[in-house]
Structures are given as C-alpha cells and as structure tokens.
PQR file with spaces between the fields and no chain letter, atoms N, CA, C, O and H, PARSE charges and radii, in Angstrom:
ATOM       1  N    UNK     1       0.851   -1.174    0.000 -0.4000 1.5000
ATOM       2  CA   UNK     1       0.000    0.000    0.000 -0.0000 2.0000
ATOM       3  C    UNK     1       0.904    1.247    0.000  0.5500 1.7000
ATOM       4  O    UNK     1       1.851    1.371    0.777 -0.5500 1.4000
ATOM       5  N    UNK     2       0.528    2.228   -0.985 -0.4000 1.5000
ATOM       6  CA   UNK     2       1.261    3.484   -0.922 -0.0000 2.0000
ATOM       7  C    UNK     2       1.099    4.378    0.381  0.5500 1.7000
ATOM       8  O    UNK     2       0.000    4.427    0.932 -0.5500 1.4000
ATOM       9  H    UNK     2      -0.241    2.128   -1.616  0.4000 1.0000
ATOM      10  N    UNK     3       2.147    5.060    0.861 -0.4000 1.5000
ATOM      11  CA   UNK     3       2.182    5.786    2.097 -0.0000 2.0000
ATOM      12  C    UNK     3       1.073    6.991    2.049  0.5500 1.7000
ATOM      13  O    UNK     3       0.622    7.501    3.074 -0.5500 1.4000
ATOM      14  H    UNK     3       3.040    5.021    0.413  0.4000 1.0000
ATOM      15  N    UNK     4       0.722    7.347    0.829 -0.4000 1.5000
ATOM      16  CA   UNK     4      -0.549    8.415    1.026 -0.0000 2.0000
ATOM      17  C    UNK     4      -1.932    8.185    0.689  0.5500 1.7000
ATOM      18  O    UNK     4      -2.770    9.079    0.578 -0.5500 1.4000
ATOM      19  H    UNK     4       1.088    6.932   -0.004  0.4000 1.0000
ATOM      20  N    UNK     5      -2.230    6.400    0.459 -0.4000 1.5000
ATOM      21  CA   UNK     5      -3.017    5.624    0.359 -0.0000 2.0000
ATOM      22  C    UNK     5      -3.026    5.021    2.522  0.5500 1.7000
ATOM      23  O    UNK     5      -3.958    5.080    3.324 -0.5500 1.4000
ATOM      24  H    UNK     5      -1.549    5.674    0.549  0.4000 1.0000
ATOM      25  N    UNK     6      -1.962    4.658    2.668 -0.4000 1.5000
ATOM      26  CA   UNK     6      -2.157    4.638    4.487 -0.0000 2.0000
ATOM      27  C    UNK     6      -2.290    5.948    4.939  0.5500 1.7000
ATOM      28  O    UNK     6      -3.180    5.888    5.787 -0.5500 1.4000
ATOM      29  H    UNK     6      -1.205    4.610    2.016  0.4000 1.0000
ATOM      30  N    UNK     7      -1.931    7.017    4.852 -0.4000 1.5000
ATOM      31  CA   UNK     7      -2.267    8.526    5.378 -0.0000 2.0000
ATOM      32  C    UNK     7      -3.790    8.447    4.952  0.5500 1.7000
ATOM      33  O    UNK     7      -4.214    9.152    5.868 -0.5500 1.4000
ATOM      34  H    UNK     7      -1.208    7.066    4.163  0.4000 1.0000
ATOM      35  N    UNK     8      -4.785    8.150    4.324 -0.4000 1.5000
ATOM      36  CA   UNK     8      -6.245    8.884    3.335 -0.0000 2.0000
ATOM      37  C    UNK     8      -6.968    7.710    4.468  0.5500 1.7000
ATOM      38  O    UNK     8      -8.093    7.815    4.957 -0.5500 1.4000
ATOM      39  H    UNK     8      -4.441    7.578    3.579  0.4000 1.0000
ATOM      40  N    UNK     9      -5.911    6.511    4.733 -0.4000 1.5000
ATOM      41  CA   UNK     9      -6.991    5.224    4.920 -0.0000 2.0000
ATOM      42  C    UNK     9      -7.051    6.241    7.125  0.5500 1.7000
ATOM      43  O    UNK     9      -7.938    6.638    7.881 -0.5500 1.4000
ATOM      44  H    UNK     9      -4.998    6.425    4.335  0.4000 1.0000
ATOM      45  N    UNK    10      -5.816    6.179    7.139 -0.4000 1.5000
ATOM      46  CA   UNK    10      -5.731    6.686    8.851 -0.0000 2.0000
ATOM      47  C    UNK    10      -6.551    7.564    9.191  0.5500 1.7000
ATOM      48  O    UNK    10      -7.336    7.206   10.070 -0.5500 1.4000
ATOM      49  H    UNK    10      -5.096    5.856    6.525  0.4000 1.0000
ATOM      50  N    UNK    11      -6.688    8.915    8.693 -0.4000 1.5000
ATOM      51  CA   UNK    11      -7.747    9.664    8.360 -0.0000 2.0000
ATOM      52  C    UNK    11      -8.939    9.604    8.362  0.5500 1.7000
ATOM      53  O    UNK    11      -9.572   10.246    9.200 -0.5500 1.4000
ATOM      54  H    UNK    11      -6.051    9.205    7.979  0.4000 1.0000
ATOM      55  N    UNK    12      -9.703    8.650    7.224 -0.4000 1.5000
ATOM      56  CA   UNK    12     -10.753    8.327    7.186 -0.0000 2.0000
ATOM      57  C    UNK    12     -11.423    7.418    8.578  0.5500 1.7000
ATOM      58  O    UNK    12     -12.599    7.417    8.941 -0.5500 1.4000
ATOM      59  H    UNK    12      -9.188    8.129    6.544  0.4000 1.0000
ATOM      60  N    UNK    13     -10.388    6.750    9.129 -0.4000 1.5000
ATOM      61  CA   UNK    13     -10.689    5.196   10.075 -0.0000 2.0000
ATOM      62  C    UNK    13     -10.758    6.124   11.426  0.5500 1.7000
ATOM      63  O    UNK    13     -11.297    5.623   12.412 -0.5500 1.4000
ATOM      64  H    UNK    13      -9.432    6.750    8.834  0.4000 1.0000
ATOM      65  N    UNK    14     -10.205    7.527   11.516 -0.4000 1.5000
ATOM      66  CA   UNK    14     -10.061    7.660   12.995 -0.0000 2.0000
ATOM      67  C    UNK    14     -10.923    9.103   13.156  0.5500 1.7000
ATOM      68  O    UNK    14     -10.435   10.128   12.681 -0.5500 1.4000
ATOM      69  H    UNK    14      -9.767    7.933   10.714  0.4000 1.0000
ATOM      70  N    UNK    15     -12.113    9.135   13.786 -0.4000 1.5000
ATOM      71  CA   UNK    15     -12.657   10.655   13.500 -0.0000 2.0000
ATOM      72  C    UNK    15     -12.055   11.498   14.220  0.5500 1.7000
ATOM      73  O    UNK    15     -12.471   12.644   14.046 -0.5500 1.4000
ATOM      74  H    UNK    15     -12.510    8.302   14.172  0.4000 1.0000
ATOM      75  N    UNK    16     -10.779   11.333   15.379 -0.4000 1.5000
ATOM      76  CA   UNK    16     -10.069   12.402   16.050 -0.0000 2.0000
ATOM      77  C    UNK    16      -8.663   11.220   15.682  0.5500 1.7000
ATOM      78  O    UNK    16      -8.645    9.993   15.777 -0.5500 1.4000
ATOM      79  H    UNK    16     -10.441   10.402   15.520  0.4000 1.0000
ATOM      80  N    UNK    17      -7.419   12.334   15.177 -0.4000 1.5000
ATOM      81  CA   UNK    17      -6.318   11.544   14.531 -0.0000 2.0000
ATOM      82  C    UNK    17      -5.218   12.773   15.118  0.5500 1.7000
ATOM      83  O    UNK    17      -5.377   13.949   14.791 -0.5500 1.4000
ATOM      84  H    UNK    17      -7.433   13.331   15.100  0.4000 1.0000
ATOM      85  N    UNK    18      -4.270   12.399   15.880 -0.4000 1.5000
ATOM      86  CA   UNK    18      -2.838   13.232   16.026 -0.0000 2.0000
ATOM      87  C    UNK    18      -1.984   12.740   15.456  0.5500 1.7000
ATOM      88  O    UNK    18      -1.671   11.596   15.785 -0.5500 1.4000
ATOM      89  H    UNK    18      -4.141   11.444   16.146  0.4000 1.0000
ATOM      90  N    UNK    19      -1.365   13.321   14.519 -0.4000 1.5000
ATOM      91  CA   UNK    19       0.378   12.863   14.152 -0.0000 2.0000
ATOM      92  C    UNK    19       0.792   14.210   14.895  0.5500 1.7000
ATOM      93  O    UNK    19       0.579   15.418   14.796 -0.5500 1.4000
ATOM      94  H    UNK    19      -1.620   14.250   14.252  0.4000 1.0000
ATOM      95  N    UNK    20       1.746   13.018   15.967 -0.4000 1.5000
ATOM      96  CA   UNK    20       2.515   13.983   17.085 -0.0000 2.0000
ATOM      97  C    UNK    20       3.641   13.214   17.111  0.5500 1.7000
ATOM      98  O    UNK    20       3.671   12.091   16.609 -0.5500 1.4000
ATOM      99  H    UNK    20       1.919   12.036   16.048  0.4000 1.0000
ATOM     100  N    UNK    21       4.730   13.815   17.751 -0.4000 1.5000
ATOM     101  CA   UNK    21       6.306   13.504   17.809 -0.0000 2.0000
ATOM     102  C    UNK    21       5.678   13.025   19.600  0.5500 1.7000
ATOM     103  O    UNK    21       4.906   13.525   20.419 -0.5500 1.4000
ATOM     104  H    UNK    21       4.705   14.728   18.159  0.4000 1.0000
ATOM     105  N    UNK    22       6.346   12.082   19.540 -0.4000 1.5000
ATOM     106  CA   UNK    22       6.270   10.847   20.987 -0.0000 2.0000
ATOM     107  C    UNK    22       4.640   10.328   20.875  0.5500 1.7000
ATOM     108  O    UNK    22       3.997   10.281   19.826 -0.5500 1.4000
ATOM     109  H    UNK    22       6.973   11.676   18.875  0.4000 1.0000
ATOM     110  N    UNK    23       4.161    9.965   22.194 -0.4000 1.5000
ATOM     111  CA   UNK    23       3.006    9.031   22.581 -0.0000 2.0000
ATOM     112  C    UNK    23       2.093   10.373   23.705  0.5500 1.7000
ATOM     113  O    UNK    23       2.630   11.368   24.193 -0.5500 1.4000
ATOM     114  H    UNK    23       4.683   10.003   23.046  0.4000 1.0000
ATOM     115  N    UNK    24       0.793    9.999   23.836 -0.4000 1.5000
ATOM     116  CA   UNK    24      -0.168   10.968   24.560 -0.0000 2.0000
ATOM     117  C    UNK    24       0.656   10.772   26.121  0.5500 1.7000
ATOM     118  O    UNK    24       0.944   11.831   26.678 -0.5500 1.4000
ATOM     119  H    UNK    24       0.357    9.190   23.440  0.4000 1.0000
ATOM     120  N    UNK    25       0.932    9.842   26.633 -0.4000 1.5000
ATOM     121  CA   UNK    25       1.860    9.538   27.614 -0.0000 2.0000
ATOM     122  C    UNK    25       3.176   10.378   27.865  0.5500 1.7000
ATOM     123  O    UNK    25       3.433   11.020   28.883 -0.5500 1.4000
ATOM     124  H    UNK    25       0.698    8.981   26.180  0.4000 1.0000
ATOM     125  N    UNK    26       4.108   10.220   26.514 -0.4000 1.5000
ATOM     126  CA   UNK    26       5.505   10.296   26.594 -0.0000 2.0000
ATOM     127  C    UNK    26       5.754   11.610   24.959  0.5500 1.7000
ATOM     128  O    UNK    26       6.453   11.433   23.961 -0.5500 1.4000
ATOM     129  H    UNK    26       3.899    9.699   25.686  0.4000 1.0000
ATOM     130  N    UNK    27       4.934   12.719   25.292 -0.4000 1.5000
ATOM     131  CA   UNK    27       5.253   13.412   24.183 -0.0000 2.0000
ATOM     132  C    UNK    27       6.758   14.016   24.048  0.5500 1.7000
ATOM     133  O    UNK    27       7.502   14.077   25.027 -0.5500 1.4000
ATOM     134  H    UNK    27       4.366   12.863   26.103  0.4000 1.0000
ATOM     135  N    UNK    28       7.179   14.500   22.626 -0.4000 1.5000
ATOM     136  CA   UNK    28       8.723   14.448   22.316 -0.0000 2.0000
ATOM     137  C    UNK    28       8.351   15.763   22.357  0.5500 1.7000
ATOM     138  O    UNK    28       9.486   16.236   22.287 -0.5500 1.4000
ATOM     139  H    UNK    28       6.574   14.450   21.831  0.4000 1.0000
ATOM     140  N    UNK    29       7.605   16.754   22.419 -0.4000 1.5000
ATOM     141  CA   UNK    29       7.922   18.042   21.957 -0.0000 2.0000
ATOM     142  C    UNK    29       6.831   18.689   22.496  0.5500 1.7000
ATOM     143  O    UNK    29       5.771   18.079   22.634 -0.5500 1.4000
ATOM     144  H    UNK    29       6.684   16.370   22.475  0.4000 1.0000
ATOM     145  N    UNK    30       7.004   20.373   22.966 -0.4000 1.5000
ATOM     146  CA   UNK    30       6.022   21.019   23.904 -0.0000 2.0000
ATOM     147  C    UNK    30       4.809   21.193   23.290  0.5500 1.7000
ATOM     148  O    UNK    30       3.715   21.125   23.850 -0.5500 1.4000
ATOM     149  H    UNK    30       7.865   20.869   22.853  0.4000 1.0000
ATOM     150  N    UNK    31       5.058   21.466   21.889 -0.4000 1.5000
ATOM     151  CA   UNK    31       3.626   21.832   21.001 -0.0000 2.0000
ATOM     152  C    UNK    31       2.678   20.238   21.018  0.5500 1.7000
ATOM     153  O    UNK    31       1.466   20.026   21.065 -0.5500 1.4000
ATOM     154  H    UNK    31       5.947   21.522   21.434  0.4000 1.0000
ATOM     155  N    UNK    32       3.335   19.727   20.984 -0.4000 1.5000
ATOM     156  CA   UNK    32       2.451   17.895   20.935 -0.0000 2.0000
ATOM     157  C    UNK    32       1.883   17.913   22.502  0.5500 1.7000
ATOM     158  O    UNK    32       0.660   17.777   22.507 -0.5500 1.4000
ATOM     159  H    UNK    32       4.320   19.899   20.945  0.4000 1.0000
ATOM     160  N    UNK    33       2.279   18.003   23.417 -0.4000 1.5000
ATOM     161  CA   UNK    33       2.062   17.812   24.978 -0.0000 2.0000
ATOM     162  C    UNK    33       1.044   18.992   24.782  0.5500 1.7000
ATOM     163  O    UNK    33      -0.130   18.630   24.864 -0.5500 1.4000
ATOM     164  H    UNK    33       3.273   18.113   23.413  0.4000 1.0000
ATOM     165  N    UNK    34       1.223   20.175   24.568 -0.4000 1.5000
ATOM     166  CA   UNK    34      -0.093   20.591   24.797 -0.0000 2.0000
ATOM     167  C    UNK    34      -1.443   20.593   23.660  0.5500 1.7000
ATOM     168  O    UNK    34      -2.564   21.082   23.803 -0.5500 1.4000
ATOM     169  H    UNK    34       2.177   20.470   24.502  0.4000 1.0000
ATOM     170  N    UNK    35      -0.918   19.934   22.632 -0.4000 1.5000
ATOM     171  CA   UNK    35      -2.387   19.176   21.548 -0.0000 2.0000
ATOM     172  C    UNK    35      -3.173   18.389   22.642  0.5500 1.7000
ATOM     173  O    UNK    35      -4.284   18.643   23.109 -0.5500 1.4000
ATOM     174  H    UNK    35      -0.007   19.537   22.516  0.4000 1.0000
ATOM     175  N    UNK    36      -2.143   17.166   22.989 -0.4000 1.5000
ATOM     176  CA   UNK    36      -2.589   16.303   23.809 -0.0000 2.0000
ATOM     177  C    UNK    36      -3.731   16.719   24.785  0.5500 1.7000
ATOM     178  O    UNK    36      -4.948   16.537   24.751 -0.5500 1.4000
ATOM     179  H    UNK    36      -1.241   16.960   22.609  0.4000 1.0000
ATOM     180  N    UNK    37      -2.966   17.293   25.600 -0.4000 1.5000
ATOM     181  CA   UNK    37      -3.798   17.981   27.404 -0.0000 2.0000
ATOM     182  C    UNK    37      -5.243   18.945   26.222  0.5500 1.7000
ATOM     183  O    UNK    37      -6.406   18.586   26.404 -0.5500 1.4000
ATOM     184  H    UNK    37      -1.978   17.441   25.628  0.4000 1.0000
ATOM     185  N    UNK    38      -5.058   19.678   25.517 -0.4000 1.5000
ATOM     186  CA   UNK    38      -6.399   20.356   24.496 -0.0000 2.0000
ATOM     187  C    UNK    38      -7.178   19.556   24.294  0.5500 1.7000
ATOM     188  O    UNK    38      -8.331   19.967   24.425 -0.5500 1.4000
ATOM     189  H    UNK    38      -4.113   19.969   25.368  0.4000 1.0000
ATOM     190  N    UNK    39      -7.062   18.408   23.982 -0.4000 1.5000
ATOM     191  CA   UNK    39      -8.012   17.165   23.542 -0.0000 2.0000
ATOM     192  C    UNK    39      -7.995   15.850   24.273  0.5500 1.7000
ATOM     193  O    UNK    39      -8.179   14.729   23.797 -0.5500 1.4000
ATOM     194  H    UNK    39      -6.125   18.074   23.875  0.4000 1.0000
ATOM     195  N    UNK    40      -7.761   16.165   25.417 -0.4000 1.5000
ATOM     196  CA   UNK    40      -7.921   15.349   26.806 -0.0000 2.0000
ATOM     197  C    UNK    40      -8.793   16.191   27.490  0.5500 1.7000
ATOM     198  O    UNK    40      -9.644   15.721   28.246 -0.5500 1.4000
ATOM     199  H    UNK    40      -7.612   17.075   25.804  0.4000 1.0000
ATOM     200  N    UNK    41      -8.660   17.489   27.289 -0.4000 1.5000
ATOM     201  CA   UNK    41      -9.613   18.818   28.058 -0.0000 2.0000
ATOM     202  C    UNK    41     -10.815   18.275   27.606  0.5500 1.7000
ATOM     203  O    UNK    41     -11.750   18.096   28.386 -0.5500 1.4000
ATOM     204  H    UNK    41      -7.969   17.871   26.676  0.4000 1.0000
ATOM     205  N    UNK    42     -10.871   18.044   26.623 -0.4000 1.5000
ATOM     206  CA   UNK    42     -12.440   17.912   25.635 -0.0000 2.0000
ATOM     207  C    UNK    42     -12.852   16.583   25.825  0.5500 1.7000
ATOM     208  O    UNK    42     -13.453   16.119   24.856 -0.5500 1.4000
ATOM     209  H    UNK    42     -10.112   18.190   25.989  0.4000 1.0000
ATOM     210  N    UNK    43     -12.743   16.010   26.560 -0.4000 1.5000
ATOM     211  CA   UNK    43     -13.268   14.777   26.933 -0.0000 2.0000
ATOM     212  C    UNK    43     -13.049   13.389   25.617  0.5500 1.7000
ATOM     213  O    UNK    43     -13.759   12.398   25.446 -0.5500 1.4000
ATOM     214  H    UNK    43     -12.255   16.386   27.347  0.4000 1.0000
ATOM     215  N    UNK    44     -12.164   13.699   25.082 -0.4000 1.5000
ATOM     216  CA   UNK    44     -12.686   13.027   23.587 -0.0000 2.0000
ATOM     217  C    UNK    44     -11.578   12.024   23.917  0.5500 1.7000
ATOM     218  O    UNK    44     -10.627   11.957   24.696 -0.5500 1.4000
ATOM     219  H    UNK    44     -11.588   14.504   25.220  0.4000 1.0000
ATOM     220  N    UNK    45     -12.270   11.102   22.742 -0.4000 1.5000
ATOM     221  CA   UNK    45     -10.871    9.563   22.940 -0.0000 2.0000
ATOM     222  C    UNK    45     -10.652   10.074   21.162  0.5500 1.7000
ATOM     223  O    UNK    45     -11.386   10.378   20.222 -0.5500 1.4000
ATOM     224  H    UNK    45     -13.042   11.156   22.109  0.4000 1.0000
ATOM     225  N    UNK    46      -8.731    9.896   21.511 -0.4000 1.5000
ATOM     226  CA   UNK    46      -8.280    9.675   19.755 -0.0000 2.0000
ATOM     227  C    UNK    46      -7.538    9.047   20.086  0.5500 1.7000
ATOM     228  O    UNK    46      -7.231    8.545   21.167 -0.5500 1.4000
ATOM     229  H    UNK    46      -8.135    9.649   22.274  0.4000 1.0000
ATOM     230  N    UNK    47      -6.974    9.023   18.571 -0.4000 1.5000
ATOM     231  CA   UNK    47      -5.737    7.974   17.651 -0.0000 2.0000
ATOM     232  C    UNK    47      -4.721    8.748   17.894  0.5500 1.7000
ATOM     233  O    UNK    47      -4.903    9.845   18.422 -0.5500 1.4000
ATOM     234  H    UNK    47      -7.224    9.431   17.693  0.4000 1.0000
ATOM     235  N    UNK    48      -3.219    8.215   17.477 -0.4000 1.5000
ATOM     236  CA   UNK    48      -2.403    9.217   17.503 -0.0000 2.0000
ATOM     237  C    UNK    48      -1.583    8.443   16.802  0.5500 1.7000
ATOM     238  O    UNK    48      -1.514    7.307   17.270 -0.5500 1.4000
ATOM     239  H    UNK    48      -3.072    7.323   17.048  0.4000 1.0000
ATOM     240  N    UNK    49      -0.921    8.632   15.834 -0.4000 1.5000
ATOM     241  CA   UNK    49       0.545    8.529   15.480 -0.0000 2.0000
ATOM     242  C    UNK    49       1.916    8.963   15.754  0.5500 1.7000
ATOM     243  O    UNK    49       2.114   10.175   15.671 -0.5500 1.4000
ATOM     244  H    UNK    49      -0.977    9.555   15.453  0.4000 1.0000
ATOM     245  N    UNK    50       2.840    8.253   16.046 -0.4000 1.5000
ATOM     246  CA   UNK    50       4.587    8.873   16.750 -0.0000 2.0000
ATOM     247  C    UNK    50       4.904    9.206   15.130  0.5500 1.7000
ATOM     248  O    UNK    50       5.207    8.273   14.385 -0.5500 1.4000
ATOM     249  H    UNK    50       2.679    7.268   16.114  0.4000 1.0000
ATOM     250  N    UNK    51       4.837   10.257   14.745 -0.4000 1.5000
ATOM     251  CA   UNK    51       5.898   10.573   13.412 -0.0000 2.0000
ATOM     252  C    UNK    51       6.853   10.552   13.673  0.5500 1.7000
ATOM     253  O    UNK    51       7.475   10.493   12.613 -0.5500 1.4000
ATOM     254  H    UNK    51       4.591   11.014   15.350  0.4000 1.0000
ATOM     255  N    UNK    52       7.845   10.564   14.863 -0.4000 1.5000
ATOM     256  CA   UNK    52       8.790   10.156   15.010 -0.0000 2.0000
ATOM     257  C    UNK    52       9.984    8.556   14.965  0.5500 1.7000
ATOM     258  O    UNK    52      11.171    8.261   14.823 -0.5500 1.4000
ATOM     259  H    UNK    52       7.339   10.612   15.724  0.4000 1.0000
ATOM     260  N    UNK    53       8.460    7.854   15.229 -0.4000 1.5000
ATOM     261  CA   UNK    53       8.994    6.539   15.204 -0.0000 2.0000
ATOM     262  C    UNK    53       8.352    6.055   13.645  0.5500 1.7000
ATOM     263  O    UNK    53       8.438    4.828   13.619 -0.5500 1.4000
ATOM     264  H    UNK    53       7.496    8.094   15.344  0.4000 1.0000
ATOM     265  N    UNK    54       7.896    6.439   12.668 -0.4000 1.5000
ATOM     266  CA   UNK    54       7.235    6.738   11.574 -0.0000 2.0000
ATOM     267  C    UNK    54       7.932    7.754   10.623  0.5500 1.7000
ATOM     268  O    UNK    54       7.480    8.877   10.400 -0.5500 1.4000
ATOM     269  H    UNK    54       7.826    7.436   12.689  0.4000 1.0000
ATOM     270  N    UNK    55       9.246    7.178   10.004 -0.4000 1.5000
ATOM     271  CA   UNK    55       9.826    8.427    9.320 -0.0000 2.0000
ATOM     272  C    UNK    55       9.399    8.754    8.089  0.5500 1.7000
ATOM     273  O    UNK    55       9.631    9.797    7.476 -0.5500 1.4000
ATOM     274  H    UNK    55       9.613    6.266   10.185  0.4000 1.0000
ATOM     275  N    UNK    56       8.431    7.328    7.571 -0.4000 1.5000
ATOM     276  CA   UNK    56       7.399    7.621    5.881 -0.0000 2.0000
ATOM     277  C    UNK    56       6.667    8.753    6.374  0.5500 1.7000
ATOM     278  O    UNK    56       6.949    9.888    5.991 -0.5500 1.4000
ATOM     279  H    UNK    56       8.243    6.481    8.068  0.4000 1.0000
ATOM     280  N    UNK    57       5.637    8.501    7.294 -0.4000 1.5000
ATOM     281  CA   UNK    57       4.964    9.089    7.428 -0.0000 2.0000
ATOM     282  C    UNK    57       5.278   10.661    7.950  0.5500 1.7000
ATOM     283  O    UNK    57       4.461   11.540    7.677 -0.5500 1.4000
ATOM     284  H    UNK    57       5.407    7.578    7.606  0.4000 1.0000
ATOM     285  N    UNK    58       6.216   10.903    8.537 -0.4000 1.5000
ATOM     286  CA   UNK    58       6.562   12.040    8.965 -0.0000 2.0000
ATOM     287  C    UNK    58       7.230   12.930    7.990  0.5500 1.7000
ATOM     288  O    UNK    58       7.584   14.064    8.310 -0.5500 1.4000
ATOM     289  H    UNK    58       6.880   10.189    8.759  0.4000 1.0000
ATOM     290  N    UNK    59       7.430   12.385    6.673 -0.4000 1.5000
ATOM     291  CA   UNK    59       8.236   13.076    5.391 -0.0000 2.0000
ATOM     292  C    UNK    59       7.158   13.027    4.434  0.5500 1.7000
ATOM     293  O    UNK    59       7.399   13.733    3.456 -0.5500 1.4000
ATOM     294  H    UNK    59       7.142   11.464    6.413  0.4000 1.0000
ATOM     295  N    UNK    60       6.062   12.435    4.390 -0.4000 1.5000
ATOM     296  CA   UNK    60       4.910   12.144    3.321 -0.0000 2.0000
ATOM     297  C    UNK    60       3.696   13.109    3.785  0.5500 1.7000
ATOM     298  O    UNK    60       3.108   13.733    2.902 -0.5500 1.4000
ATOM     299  H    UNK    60       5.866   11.861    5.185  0.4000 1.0000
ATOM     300  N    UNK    61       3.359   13.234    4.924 -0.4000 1.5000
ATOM     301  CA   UNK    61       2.131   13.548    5.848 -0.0000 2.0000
ATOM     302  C    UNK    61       2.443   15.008    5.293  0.5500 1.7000
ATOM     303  O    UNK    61       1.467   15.324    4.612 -0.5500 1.4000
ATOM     304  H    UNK    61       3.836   12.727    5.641  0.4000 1.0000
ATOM     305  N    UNK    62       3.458   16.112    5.291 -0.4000 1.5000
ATOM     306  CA   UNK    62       3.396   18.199    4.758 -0.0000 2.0000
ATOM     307  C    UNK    62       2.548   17.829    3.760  0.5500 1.7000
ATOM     308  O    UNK    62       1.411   18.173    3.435 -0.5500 1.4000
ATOM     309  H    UNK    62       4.251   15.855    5.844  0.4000 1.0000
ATOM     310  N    UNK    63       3.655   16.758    3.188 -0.4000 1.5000
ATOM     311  CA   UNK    63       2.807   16.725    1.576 -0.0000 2.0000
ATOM     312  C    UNK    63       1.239   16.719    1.346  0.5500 1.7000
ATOM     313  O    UNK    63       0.760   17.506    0.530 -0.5500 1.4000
ATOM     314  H    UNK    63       4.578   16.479    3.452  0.4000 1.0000
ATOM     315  N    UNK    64       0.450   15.860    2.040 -0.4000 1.5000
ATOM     316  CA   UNK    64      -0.664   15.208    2.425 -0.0000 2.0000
ATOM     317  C    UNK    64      -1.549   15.970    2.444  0.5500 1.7000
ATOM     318  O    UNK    64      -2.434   16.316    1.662 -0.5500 1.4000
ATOM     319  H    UNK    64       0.839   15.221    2.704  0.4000 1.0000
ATOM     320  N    UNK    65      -1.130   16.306    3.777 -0.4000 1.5000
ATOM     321  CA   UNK    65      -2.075   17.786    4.305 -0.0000 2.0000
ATOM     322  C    UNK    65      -1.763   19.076    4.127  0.5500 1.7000
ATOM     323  O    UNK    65      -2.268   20.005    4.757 -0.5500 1.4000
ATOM     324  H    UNK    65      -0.411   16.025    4.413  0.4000 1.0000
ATOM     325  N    UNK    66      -0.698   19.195    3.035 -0.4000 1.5000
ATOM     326  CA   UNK    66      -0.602   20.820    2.846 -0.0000 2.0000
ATOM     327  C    UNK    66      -0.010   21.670    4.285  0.5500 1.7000
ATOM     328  O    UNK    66      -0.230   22.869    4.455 -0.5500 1.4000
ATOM     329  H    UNK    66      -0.288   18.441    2.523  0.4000 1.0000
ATOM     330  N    UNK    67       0.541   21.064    4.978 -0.4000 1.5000
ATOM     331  CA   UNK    67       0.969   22.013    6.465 -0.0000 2.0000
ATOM     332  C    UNK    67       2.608   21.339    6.726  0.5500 1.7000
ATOM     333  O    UNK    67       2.843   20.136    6.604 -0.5500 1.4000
ATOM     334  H    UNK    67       0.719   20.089    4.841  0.4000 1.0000
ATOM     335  N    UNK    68       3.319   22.047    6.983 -0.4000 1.5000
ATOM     336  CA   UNK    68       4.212   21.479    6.659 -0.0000 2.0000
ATOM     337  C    UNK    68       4.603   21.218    8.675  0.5500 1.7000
ATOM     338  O    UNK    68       5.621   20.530    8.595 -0.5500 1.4000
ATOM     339  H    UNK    68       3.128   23.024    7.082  0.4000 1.0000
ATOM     340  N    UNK    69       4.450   21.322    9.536 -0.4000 1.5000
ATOM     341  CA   UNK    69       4.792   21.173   10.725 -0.0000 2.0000
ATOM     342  C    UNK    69       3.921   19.856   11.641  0.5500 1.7000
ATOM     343  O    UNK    69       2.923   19.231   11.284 -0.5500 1.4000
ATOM     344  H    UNK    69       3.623   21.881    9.601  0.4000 1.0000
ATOM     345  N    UNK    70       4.555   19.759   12.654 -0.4000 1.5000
ATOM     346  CA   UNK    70       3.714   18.695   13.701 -0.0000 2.0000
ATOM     347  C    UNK    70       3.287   19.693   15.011  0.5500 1.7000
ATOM     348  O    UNK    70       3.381   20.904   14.810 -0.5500 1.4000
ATOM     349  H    UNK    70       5.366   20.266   12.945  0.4000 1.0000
ATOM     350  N    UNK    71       2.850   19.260   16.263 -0.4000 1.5000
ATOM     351  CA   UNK    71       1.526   17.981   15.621 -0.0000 2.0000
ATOM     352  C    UNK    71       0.291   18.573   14.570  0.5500 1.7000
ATOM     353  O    UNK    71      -0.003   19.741   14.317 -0.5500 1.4000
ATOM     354  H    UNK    71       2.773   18.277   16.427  0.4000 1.0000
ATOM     355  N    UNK    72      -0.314   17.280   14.059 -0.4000 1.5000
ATOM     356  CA   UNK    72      -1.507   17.638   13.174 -0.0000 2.0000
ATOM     357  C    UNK    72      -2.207   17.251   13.637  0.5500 1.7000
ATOM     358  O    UNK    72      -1.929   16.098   13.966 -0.5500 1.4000
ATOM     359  H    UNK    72      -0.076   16.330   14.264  0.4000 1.0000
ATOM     360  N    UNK    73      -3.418   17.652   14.019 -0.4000 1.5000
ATOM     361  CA   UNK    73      -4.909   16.973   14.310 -0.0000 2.0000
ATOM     362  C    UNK    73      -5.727   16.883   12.785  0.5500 1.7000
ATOM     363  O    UNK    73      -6.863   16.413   12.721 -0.5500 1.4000
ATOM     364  H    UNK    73      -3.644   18.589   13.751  0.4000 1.0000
C-alpha cells in the first residue's frame, strides 16, 4: 500500500487523529504535549501517530495535508 493511500486510509478510520512527535503519555515536543492535554480537556478519545517513530509518514504527511509542521490533528 502506498504511504498516502495509508495517510487517506488513517484519516478516514479515525474521526479524532494526532500525528505527534512521541506518545499521549511520553510526548517528544512542547507543542504535541499541549495538543494532547487540548483534547484530553475535551473529553474526547483519539488515535495518535509517533511521526517520530514513523519516518514515511513524517516526510509524506506536509505533503498530504498541505501544512508542513507537527503535531496535526
């Protein structure tokens, strides 16, 4: 499967989706830690992806979504 065929499928499968650098637990970076705690505020359950441990996805995903930074909701 092409990497922006798994980006369209992740997307579609998860109605709240983070690509964040680390885990909702163990975030790598201050802007991801506070996505996280924003959408832990909101009572909501999501998905999340480590683009960090994900280097397709973390070089394919600007492309994708037109934004070139992390995290993405």
């Amino acid at each position: 499967m092409e990497i922006m065929d798994v980006l369209k499928e992740q997307v579609e499968s998860n109605p709240i989706l983070l690509y964040m650098k680390g885990s909702p637990n163990q975030p790598m970076c201050g802007f991801s830690a506070r996505t996280v705690q924003a959408v832990m505020e909101c009572g909501q359950k999501f998905a999340y992806v480590d683009v960090l441990s994900n280097p397709e996805v973390r070089a394919n995903l600007p492309v994708f979504a037109n934004w070139p930074t992390f995290p993405q909701l």
